[in-house]
Backbone as numpy.savetxt, mean C-alpha at the origin, in Angstrom:
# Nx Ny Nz CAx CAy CAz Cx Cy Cz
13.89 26.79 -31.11 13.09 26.00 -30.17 13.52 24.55 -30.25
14.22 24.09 -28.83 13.70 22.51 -29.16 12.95 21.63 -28.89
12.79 20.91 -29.13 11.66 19.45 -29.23 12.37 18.39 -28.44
11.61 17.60 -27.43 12.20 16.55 -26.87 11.83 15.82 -27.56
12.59 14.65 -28.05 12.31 13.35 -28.58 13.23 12.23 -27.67
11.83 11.40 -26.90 12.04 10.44 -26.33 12.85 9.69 -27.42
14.23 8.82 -26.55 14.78 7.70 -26.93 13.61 6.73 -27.02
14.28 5.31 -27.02 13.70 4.07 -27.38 13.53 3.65 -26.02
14.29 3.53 -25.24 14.34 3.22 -23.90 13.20 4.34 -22.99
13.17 5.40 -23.28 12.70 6.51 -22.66 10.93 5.93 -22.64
10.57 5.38 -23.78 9.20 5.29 -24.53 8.83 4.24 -24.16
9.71 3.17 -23.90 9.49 2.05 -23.31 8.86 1.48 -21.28
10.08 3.19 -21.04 10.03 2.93 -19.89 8.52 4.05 -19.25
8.20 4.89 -20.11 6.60 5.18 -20.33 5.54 4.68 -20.81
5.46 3.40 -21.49 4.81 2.98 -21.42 4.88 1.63 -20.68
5.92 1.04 -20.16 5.27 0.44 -18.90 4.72 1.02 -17.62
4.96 2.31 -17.54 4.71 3.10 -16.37 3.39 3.54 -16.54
2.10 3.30 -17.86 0.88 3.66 -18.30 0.57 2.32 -17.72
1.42 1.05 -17.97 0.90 -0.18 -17.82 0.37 -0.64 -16.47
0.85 0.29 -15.71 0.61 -0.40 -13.98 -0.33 0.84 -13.76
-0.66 2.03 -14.59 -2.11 2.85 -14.29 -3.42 2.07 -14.23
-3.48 0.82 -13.50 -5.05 0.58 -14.58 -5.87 -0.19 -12.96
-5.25 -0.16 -11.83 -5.68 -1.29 -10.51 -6.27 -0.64 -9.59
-7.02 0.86 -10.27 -7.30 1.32 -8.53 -8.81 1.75 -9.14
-9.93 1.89 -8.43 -11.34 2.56 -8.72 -10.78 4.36 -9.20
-11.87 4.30 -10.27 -11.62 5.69 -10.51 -12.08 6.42 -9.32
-11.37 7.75 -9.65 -11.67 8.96 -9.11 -12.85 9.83 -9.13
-13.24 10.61 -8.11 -14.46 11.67 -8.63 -14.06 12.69 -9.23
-12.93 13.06 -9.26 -12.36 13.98 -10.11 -11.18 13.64 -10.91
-10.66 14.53 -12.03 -9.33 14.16 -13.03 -8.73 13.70 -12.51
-8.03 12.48 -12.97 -7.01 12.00 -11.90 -6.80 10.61 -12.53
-5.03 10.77 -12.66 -4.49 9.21 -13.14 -4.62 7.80 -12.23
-5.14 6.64 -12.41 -5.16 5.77 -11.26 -3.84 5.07 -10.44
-3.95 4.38 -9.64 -2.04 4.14 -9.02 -1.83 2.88 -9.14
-0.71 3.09 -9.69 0.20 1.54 -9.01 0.45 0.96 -8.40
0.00 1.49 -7.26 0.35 0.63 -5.80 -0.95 0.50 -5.29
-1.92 -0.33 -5.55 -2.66 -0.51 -5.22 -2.48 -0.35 -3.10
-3.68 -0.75 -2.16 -4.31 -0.67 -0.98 -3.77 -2.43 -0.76
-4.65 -3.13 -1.95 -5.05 -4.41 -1.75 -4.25 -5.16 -2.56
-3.59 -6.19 -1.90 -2.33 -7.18 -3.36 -2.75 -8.73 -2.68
-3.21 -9.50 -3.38 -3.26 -10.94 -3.14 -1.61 -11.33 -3.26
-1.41 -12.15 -1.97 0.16 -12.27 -1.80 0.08 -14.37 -1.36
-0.57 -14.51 -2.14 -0.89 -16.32 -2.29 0.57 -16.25 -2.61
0.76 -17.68 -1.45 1.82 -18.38 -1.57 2.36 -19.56 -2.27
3.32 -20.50 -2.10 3.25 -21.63 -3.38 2.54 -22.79 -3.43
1.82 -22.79 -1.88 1.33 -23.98 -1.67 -0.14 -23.72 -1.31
-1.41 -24.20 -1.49 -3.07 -23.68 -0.98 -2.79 -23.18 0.68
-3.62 -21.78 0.85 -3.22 -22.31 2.13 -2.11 -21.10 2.54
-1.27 -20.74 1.92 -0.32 -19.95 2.62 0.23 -18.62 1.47
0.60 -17.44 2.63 0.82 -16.34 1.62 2.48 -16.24 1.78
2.56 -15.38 0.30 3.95 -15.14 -0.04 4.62 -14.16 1.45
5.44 -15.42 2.29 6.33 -14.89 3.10 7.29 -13.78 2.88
8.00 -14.43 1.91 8.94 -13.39 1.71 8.67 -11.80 0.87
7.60 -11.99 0.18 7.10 -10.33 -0.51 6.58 -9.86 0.90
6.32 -9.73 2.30 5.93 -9.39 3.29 7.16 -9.15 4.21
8.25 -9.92 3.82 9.28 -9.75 4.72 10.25 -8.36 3.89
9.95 -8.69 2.53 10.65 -7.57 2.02 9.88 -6.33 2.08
8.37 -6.05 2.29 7.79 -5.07 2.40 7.85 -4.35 4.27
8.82 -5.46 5.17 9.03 -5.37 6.31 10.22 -4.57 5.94
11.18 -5.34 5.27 12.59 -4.00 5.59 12.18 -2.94 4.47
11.46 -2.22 3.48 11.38 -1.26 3.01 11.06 -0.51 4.45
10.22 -0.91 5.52 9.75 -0.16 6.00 10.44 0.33 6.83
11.64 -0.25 7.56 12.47 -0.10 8.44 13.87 1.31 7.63
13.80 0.61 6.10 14.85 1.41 5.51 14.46 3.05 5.38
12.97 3.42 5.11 12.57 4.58 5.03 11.56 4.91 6.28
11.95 4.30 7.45 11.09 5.22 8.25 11.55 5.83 8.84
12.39 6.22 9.49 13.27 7.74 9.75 12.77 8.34 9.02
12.77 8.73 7.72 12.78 9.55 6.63 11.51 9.95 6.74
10.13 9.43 6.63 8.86 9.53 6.49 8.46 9.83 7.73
8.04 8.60 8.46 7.49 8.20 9.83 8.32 7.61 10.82
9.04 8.55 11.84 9.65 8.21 12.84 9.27 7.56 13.78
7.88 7.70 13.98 6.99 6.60 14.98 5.88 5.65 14.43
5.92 5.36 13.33 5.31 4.71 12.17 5.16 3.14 12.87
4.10 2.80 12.78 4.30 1.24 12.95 3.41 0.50 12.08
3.76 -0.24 11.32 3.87 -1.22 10.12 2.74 -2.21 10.65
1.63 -2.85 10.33 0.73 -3.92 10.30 0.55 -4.48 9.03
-0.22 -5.51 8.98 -1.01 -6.39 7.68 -2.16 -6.30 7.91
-3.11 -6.14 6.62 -4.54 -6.23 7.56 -4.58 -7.11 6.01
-5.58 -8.76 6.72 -6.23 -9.27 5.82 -7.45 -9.08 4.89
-7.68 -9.46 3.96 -9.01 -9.22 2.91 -9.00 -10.32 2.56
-10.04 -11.44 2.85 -10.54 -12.67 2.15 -11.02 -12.07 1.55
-11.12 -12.79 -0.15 -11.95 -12.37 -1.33 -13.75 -12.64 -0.75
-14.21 -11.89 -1.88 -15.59 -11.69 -1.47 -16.00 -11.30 -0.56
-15.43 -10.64 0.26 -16.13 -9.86 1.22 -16.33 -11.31 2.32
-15.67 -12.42 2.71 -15.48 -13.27 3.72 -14.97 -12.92 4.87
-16.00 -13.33 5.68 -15.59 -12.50 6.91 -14.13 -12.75 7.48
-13.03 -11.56 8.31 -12.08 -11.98 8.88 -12.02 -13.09 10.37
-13.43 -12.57 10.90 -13.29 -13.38 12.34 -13.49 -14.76 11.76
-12.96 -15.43 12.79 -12.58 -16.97 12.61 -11.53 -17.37 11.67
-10.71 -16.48 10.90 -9.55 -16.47 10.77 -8.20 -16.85 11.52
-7.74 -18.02 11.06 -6.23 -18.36 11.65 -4.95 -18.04 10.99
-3.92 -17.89 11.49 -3.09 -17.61 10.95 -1.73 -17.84 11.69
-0.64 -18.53 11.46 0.47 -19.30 11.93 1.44 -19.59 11.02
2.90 -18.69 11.49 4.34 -19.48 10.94 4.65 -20.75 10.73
4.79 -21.48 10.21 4.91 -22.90 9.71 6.65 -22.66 9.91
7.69 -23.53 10.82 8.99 -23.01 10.79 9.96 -23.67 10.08
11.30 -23.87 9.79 11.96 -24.76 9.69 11.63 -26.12 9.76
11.69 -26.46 10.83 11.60 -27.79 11.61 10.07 -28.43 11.98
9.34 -27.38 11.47 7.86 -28.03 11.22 7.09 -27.89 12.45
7.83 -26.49 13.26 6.82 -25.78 14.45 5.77 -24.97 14.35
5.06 -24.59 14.59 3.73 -23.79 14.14 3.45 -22.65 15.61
4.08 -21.36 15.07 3.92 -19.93 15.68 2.63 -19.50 15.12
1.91 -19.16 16.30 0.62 -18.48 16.01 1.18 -16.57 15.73
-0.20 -16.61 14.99 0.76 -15.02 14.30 -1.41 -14.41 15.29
-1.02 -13.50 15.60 -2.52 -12.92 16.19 -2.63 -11.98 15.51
-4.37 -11.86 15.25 -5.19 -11.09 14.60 -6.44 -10.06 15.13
-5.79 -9.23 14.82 -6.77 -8.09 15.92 -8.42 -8.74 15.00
-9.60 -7.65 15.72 -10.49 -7.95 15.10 -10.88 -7.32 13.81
-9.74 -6.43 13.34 -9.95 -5.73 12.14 -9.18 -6.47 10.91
-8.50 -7.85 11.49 -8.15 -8.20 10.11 -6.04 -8.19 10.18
-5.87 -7.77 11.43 -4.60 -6.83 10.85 -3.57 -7.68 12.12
-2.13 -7.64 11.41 -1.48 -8.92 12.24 -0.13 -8.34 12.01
0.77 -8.64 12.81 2.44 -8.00 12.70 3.34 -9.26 12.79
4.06 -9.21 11.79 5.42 -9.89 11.60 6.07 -9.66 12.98
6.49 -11.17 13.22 7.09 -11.04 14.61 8.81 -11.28 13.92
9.60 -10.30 14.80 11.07 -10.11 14.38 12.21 -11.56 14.05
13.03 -11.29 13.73 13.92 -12.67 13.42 13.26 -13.69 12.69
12.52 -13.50 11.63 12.09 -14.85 11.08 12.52 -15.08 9.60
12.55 -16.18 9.62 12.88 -16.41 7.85 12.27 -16.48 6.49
12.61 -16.33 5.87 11.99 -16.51 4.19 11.58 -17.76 3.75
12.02 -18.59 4.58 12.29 -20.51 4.24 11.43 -20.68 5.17
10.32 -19.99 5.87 9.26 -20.36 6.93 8.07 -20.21 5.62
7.50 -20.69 6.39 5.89 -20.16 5.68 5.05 -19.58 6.37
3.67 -18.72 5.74 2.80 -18.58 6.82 1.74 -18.80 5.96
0.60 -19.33 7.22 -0.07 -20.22 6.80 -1.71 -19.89 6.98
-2.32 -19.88 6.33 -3.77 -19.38 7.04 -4.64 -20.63 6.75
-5.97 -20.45 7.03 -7.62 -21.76 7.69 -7.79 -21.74 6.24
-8.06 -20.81 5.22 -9.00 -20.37 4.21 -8.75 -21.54 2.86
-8.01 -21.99 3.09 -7.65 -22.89 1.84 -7.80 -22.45 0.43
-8.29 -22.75 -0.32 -8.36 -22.56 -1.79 -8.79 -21.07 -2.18
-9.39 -20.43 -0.72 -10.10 -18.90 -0.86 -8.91 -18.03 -1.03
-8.79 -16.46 -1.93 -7.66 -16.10 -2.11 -8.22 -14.85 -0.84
-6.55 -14.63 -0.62 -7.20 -13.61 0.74 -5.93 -12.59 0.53
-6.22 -10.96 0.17 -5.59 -9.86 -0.23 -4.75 -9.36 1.10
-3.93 -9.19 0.87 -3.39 -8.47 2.28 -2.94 -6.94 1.84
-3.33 -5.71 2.89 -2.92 -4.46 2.73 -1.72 -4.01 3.70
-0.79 -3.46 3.53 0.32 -3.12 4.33 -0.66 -1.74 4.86
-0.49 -1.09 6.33 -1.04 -0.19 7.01 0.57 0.49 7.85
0.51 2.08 7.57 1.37 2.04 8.40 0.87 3.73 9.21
0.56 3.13 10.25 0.18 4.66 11.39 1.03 4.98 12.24
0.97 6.14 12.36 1.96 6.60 13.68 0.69 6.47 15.09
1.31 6.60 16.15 0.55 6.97 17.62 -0.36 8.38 17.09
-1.49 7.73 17.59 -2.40 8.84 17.50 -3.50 8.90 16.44
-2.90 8.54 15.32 -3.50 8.24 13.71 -4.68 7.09 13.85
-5.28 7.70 12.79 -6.47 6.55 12.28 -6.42 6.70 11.14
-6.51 5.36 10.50 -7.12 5.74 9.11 -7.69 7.05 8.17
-9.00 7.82 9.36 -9.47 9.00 8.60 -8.48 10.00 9.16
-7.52 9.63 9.75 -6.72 11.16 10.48 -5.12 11.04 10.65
-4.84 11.15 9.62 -2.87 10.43 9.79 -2.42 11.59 8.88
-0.84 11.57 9.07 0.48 12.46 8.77 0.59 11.59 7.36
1.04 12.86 6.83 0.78 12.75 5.12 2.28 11.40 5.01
3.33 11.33 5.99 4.41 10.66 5.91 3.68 9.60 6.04
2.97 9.11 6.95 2.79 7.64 6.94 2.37 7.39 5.54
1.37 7.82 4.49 1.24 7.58 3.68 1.89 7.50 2.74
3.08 8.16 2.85 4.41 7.91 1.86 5.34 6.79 2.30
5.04 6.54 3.45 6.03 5.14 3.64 5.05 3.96 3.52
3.52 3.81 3.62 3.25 3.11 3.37 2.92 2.48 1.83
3.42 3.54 0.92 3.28 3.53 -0.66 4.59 2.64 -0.92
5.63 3.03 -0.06 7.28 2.46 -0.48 6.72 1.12 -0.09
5.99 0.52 0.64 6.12 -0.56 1.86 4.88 -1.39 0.57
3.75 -0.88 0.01 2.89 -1.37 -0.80 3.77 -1.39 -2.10
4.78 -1.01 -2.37 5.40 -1.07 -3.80 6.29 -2.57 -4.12
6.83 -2.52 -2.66 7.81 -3.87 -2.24 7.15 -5.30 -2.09
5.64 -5.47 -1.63 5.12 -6.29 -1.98 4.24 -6.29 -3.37
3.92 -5.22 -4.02 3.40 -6.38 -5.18 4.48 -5.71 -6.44
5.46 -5.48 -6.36 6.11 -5.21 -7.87 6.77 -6.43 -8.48
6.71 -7.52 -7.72 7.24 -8.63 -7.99 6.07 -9.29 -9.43
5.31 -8.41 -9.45 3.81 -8.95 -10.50 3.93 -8.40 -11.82
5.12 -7.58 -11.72 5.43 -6.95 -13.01 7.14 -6.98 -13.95
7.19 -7.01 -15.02 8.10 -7.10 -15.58 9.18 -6.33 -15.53
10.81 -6.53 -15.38 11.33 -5.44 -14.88 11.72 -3.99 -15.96
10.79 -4.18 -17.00 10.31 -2.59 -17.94 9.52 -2.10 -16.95
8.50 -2.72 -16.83 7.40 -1.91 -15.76 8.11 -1.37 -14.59
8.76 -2.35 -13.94 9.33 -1.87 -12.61 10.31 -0.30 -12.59
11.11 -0.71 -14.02 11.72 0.29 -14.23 11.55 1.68 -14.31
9.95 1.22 -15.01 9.31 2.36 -15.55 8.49 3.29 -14.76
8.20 2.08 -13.78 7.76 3.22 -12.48 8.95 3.93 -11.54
9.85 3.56 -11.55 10.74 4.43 -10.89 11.48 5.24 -11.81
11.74 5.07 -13.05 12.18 6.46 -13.74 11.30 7.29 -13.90
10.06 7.37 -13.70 8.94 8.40 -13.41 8.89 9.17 -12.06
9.65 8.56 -11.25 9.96 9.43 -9.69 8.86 8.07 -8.55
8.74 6.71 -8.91 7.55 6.14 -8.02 7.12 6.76 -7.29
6.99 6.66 -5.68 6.36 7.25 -4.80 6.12 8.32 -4.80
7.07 9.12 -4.97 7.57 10.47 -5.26 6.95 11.19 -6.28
6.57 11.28 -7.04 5.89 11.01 -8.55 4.49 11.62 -8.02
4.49 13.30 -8.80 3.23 13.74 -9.50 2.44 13.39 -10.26
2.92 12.26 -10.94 2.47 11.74 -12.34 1.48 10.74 -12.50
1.35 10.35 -11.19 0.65 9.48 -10.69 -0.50 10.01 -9.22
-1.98 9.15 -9.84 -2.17 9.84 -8.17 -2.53 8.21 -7.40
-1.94 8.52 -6.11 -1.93 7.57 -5.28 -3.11 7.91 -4.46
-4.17 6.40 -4.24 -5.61 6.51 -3.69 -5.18 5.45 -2.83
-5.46 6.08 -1.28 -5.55 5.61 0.01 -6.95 5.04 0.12
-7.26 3.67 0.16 -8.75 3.21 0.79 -9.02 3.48 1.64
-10.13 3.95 2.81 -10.95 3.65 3.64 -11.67 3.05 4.42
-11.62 2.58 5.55 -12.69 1.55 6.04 -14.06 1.66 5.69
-14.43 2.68 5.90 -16.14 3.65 5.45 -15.74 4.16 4.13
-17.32 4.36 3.58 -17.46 5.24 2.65 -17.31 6.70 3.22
-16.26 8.02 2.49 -16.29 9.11 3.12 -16.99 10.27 1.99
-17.06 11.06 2.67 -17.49 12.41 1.90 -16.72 13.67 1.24
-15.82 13.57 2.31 -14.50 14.53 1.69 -13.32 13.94 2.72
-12.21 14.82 1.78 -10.77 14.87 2.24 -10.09 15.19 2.11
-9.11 16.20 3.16 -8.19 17.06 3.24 -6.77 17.44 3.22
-6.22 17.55 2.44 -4.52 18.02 3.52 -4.46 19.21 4.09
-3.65 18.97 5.16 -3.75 20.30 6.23 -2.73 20.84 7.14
-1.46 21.77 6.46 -0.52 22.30 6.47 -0.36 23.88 6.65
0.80 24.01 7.61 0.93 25.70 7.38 0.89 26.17 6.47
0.03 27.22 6.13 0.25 28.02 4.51 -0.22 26.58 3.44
-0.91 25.80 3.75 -1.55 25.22 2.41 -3.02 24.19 3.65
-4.26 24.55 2.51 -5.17 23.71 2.67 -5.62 22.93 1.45
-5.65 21.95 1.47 -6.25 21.46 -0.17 -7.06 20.28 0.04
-8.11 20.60 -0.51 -9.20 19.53 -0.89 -8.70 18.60 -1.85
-9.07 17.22 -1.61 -7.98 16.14 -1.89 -10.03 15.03 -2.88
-9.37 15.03 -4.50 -10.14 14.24 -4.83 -10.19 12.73 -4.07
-11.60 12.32 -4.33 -12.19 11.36 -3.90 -12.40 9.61 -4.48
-12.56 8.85 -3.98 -12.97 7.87 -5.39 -14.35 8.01 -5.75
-14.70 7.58 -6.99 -15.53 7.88 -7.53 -16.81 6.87 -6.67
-16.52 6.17 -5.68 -17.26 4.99 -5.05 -17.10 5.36 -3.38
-16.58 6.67 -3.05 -16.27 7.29 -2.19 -15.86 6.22 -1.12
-14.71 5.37 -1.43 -14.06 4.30 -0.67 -12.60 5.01 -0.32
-12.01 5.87 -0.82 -10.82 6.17 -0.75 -10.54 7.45 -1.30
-9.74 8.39 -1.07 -9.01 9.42 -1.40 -7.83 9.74 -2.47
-7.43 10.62 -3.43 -6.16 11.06 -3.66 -5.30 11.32 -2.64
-4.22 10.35 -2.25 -3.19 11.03 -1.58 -2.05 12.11 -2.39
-1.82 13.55 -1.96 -0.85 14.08 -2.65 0.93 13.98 -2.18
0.91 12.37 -2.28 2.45 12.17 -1.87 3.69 12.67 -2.41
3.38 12.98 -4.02 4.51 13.88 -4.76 4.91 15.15 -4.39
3.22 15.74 -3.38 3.33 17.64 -3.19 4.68 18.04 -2.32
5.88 18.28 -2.80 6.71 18.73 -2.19 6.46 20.05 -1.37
5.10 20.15 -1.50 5.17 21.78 -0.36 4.52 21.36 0.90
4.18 20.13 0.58 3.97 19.25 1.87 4.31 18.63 2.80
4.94 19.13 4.05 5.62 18.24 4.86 4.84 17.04 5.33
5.90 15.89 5.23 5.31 14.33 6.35 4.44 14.52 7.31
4.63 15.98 7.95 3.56 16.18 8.68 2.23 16.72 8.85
2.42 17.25 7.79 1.00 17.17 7.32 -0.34 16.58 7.45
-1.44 17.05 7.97 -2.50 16.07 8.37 -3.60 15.98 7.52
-3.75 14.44 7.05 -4.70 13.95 6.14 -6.01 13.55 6.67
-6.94 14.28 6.20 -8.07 14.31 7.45 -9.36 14.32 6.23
-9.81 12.56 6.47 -10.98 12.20 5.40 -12.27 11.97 6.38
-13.27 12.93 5.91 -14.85 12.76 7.14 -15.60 11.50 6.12
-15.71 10.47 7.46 -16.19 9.55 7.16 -18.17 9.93 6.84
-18.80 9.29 5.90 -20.39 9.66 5.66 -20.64 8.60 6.91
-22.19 9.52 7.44 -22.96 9.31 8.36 -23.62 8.24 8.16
């Protein structure tokens, strides 16, 4: 019989990969918490403005894997002022080069799209000043809602949430989540938030139905993004409580 014995490197790169388990509400059932959080405060260098470029790089993850995932996938930001501050009356504007100011628009849910060709050496700029304000990457196809989307969008929006906040971790950690399989990765369970509190939630595939744990604060779901018997298309279908 043999025995695996982790290297030095091996042990290292598991326990930074325990280290980024610790940012999401528990579960109602067994279940490891995720690394990629919903919600990443992406404060920029100056009061006042968020990290441009962790948004621009969470822009081309999304472009690089959406064929692959979500062929009709479209990519948003949705804001979170801390404390529960409301989004309306929220501004938000590119600061450019040359010291022009592009208005960036904000639906009424919070949620705003990178307009194409822009730079890293821009800023963007929001009203809120000293308030820290979380931004979530969202990515739906036509048709999708929140409680009702293709198991792919949720795998590209995990790649697209990994690209903005891994910059918060050391590159053991970083490492350590991708020699574990990141996105991809059983090992981990990845929890999709909710707008509502829900009651249950589903995946729903030829030849597989599975009841999908909950958070323990019934804000969000287990996504099963590792289940390889799961196609992208797959429909993730969480009933919002009455």
């Amino acid at each position: 019989m043999h025995h695996f014995r982790p290297d030095k490197l091996t042990r290292l790169l598991l326990a930074a990969a325990t280290m980024l388990l610790v940012q999401t509400p528990a579960l109602s059932q067994d279940a490891t918490p995720v690394p990629a959080a919903d919600e990443i405060v992406v404060t920029g260098s100056r009061e006042g403005t968020l990290d441009l470029k962790r948004l621009l790089n969470a822009v081309s993850a999304f472009k690089a894997d959406r064929a692959t995932f979500a062929p009709e996938g479209v990519l948003k930001f949705q804001l979170r002022p801390e404390s529960g501050y409301p989004v309306k009356g929220m501004k938000l504007a590119l600061r450019t080069d040359d010291d022009r100011s592009v208005t960036v628009d904000i639906d009424e849910d919070g949620r705003f799209a990178l307009p194409d060709q822009i730079s890293d050496r821009w800023e963007l700029v929001h009203n809120l000043g000293k308030r820290a304000v979380s931004v979530r990457p969202l990515v739906l196809s036509p048709g999708s809602t929140e409680f009702d989307r293709p198991l792919g969008d949720l795998r590209l929006q995990c790649r697209v949430s990994w690209e903005i906040r891994k910059k918060a971790y050391s590159f053991i950690s970083r490492a350590g989540f991708g020699a574990l399989g990141g996105c991809s990765s059983t090992r981990f369970a990845f929890v999709t938030t909710t707008p509502r509190p829900i009651t249950a939630a589903r995946a729903m595939a030829v030849g597989h139905v599975l009841d999908l744990p909950i958070a323990a604060n019934r804000a969000g779901y287990q996504a099963p993004l590792g289940d390889k018997r799961l196609p992208n298309s797959t429909r993730i279908r969480a009933t919002p409580s009455t």
